[in-house]
C-alpha angles and dihedrals in degrees: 000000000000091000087052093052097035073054101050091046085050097051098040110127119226099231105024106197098235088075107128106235092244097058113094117244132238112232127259092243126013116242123276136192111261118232123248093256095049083049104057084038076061102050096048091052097049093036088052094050091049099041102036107058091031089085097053087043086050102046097040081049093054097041090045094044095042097055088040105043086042090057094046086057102042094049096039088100095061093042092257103099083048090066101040101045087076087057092050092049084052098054090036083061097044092060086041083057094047088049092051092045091059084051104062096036083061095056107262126132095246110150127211110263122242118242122213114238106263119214130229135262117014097326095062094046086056099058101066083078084066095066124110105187087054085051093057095037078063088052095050109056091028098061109011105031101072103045098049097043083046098057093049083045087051097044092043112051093039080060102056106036083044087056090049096045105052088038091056096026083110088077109034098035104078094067086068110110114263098240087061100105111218128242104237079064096044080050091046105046085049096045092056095030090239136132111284117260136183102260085186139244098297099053090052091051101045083049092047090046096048087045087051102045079049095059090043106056087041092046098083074056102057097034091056079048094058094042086046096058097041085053096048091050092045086059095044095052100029116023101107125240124248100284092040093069132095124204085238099051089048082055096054096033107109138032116358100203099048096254132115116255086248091063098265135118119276133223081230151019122234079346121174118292095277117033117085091016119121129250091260098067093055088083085054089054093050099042087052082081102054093015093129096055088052082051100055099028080057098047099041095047086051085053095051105051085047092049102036105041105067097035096057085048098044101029105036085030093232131160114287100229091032084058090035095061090043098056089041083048100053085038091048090049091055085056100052107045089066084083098359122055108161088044083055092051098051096044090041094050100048096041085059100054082046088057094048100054090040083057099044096107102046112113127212095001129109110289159230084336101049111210083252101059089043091062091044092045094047090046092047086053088041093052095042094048093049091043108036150027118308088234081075103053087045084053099047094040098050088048096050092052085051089053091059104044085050086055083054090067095045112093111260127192081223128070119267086233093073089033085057103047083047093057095050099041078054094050099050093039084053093050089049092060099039089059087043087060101044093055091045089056093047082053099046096041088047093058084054100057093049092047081049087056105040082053097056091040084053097050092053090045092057091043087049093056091033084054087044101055085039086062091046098051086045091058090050096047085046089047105045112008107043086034083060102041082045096056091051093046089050085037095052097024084067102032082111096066104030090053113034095167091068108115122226089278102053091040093057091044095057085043087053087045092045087050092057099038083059095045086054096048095050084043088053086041090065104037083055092055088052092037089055093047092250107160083203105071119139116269126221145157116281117238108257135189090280095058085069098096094054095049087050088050095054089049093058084050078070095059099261125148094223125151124197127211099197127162117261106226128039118307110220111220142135117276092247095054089052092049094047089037087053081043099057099043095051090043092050083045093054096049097048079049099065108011091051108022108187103017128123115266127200117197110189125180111181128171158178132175094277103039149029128211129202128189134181117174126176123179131202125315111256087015102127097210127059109271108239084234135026129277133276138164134220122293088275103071130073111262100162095105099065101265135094122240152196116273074246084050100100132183098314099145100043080218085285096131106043081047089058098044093052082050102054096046099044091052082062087045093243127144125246129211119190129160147098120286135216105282100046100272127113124235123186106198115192127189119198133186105248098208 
């Protein structure tokens, strides 16, 4: 009888087909951790279909929402661009679509994005203008999108090129000119600080190989890098706030194909925006809350250094690297006081008075506020005050202002007239933004608090109407269920002394009958207490492994030929395999039972100190020895629960238990087998984990 099981789990096909279709389906092959070369295999495919045709989807969306969104303005004023400015938010949040899509597909938890309902005729087509998420999908792919997808696209393709290049410049290298002096020359002669000299064809060859083979171990690197920073700024610009997210797109925000975003399995598929993910993506989570202030600290950092770095050298004629530092500082200080606003102080602060003293000797020019560190002053009060406590901004503001009336004392090529009207025009630009920002913040943080509180209003209504159907299918179970199990424990309990005339036999099997009709009831009182949210429900021990004889002992009460192969001493498992283990056996008894009277069972329980095997096998109805396999009926019989039937069977299970068996195990990750054999009979073979 081992062989025949060993044989059965052997033989046990992944996907029976007497599966009912809605009755979820093992996998062919259970997950496995992928190596470190298929990995990385993984990453540059998936890095490359995210980086490469971001560009071209970039550059077509800013060319398309420019146009559109610039004839929409510039015909407002005759009713066309009214009418066309929907259009352009459409297509603004097609491309926005297209952008989260990638995204996900990628592997960020990036959830789908809640629309309001839109109402019908003109009014409804107008209020798409109200929107805020489509405006700042606009915003989105008409201004971000294409310089950052532009820099991974030009960081990207050089490398590689580069990598191929050097690796195959034996060959094509000796078409150059031969005036054309070689780099590893031009690197020599600078490295020994000596005139340069031709070092040949082969040095230049061996250098450009080496430098190839370089780029192209450290390309995959640099590739993931790139795909990291166009994700992170996906989920910063488009990831939708708290009252922008559906429960299904929650369900469908991450990995599509159920792995992490690293290669490796996953604990779900298409799982919610945060299980199964790596550690790495929870920065990405967390950033999706305050992801537009990363986005224009970022870009207008990036302006400023571009813009003021060159003008204060050029213009103040101030030192290069001295001018250098002082734009990367102000821009520096915009970026951290997203999440650091006494670090941004400091370094804004100090960059500025840098700046001022870089800038002294400068005549007839903006001082001792440049027009440069005015923008970045009035951003770095603009982002503090949106992000922080207004104690910050009071701090940042009055120390500025006494920045610049210090710079009024220092000698200065200009007059103090201009240094002084400089000084005040900063001061109160500085004080309009900084009102600006505090009522910005009242306003965002009182948003928050109403989404937090819709939220919240949602989740108890859901409990309230969860609690509700749980009452009413109480009230049924109670009505119908425990009235009917009551009359057949009175009408059994008294069968002795309503039939006298009932011989032993029959006495102890209404006896038998009443006991389990009892047991049931106690059993349907509790799940009603549980059911009905009672915190009072009676308490008792849960049925484990070693409660399986017994329940085999009460079925041959019934009147069932069923023999157990059960392990002789005590079987150390977790309380929760031993619950699902006794589960399964009584459910695959109850079906035999009735799906199959008559008919030999075979209850097997095998183990080792990894894993735990359950059997239950019945064989054909009449037959006089145990099937090698379970039970099972023709196609016309339900065979969905987990039993096998009579072709007059019917539906009787509704594929519910089956359902319940395949969830319980697989909550344990086990494997289920369920399905006919060979001879007839129907056989349902689980595997458990034993720890």
């Amino acid at each position: 009888m081992n062989q025949t099981l060993e044989s059965s789990y052997a033989d046990a096909p992944s996907e029976p087909s007497t599966y009912s279709e809605n009755v979820p389906r093992p996998p062919d092959t259970p997950p496995q951790t992928r190596s470190w070369w298929s990995r990385m295999w993984h990453n540059l495919g998936r890095d490359a279909i995210l980086v490469l045709p971001g560009f071209f989807i970039s550059l077509i969306g800013f060319i398309v929402l420019i146009t559109m969104f610039s004839v929409s303005i510039s015909t407002i004023v005759i009713w066309i661009g009214a009418l066309l400015l929907p259009v352009t938010l459409y297509v603004a949040t097609g491309f926005a679509n297209l952008s989260r899509a990638r995204a996900r597909q990628w592997g960020a938890p990036i959830a789908e994005v809640v629309r309001r309902p839109r109402g019908r005729g003109i009014s409804g087509w107008f209020g798409v203008i109200a929107e805020g998420r489509r405006w700042l999908d606009l915003l989105f792919e008409a201004v971000f999108a294409l310089p950052i997808r532009l820099f991974t696209f030009s960081v990207v393709i050089p490398w590689f090129f580069g990598a191929l290049g050097g690796m195959t410049y034996f060959f094509w290298g000796r078409f150059l000119p031969d005036d054309n002096t070689d780099l590893i020359s031009f690197i020599a002669a600078w490295w020994n600080d000596t005139p340069v000299v031709a070092l040949g064809f082969g040095a230049e060859a061996t250098f450009q190989f080496i430098a190839g083979v370089i780029l192209l171990v450290t390309f995959p690197f640099v590739l993931h890098a790139m795909a990291r920073l166009e994700i992170a700024a996906i989920t910063a610009g488009l990831a939708p706030g708290h009252d922008e997210v559906t429960a299904a797109g929650k369900a469908r925000a991450g990995d599509f194909t159920g792995h992490a975003p690293d290669g490796t399995a996953s604990a779900t598929s298409s799982g919610s925006r945060v299980p199964g993910l790596p550690a790495a993506n929870s920065f990405l989570t967390r950033a999706a809350g305050e992801g537009w202030f990363w986005l224009i600290s970022i870009f207008v950092g990036v302006v400023l250094v571009a813009v003021g770095w060159p003008v204060t050298a050029a213009l103040y004629e101030s030192s290069t690297v001295i001018a250098m530092l002082v734009a990367l500082g102000q821009s520096g200080a915009l970026v951290l006081a997203v999440r650091r606003p006494v670090t941004a102080i400091i370094v804004g602060l100090i960059s500025a008075a840098a700046g001022i003293i870089l800038t002294a000797d400068s005549f007839g020019l903006v001082w001792p506020w440049t027009a440069t560190s005015i923008l970045s002053l009035l951003f770095l009060h603009l982002i503090i005050g949106l992000r922080h406590s207004w104690l910050h901004l009071v701090i940042l503001w009055s120390l500025s202002t006494v920045l610049g009336a210090l710079s009024l004392t220092m000698p200065h090529a200009g007059g103090l007239s201009g240094a002084l009207a400089n000084v005040i025009t900063t001061v109160s630009l500085t004080a309009g933004i900084s009102i600006v920002a505090v009522i910005g913040n009242l306003w965002i943080r009182g948003r928050t608090q109403l989404a937090t509180e819709r939220q919240l209003s949602a989740e108890e209504l859901a409990k309230r109407q969860e609690l509700e159907e749980r009452n009413r299918i109480a009230q049924e179970l109670h009505d119908v269920v425990a009235h009917s199990m009551s009359v057949i424990s009175v009408q059994a309990t008294t069968a002795r002394y309503r039939l006298p005339e009932l011989d032993t036999r029959s006495v102890e099997e209404f006896d038998s009958i009443a006991g389990s009709a009892r047991q049931a009831l106690n059993e349907m009182r509790g799940l009603l207490a549980i059911l009905r949210g009672g915190r009072d429900a009676d308490l008792a021990p849960q049925p484990m492994i070693d409660d399986i004889p017994d329940l085999v002992e009460a079925t041959r009460g019934s009147g069932a030929e069923v023999e157990l192969e059960f392990p002789a001493g005590p079987i150390p498992l977790n309380p929760t395999t031993g619950l699902t283990a006794f589960r399964l056996v009584q459910e695959a008894l109850s079906n035999a039972l009735r799906h199959a009277p008559g008919a030999p069972i075979r209850v097997s329980v095998r183990t080792d100190e990894r894993q735990l095997w359950v059997g239950v096998v019945n064989g054909v109805p009449g037959s006089n020895q145990p099937d090698e396999s379970l039970d099972q009926p023709d196609e016309s019989m339900d065979r969905s629960d987990g039993g096998s039937g009579q072709p007059d069977g019917g539906h009787l299970g509704g594929g519910f238990g089956l359902k319940g068996m395949r969830e319980r195990v697989e909550a344990l990750d086990g494997t289920l087998h369920v399905g006919p054999t060979a001879e007839g009979g129907f056989e349902v073979l689980a595997t458990l984990p034993a720890g």
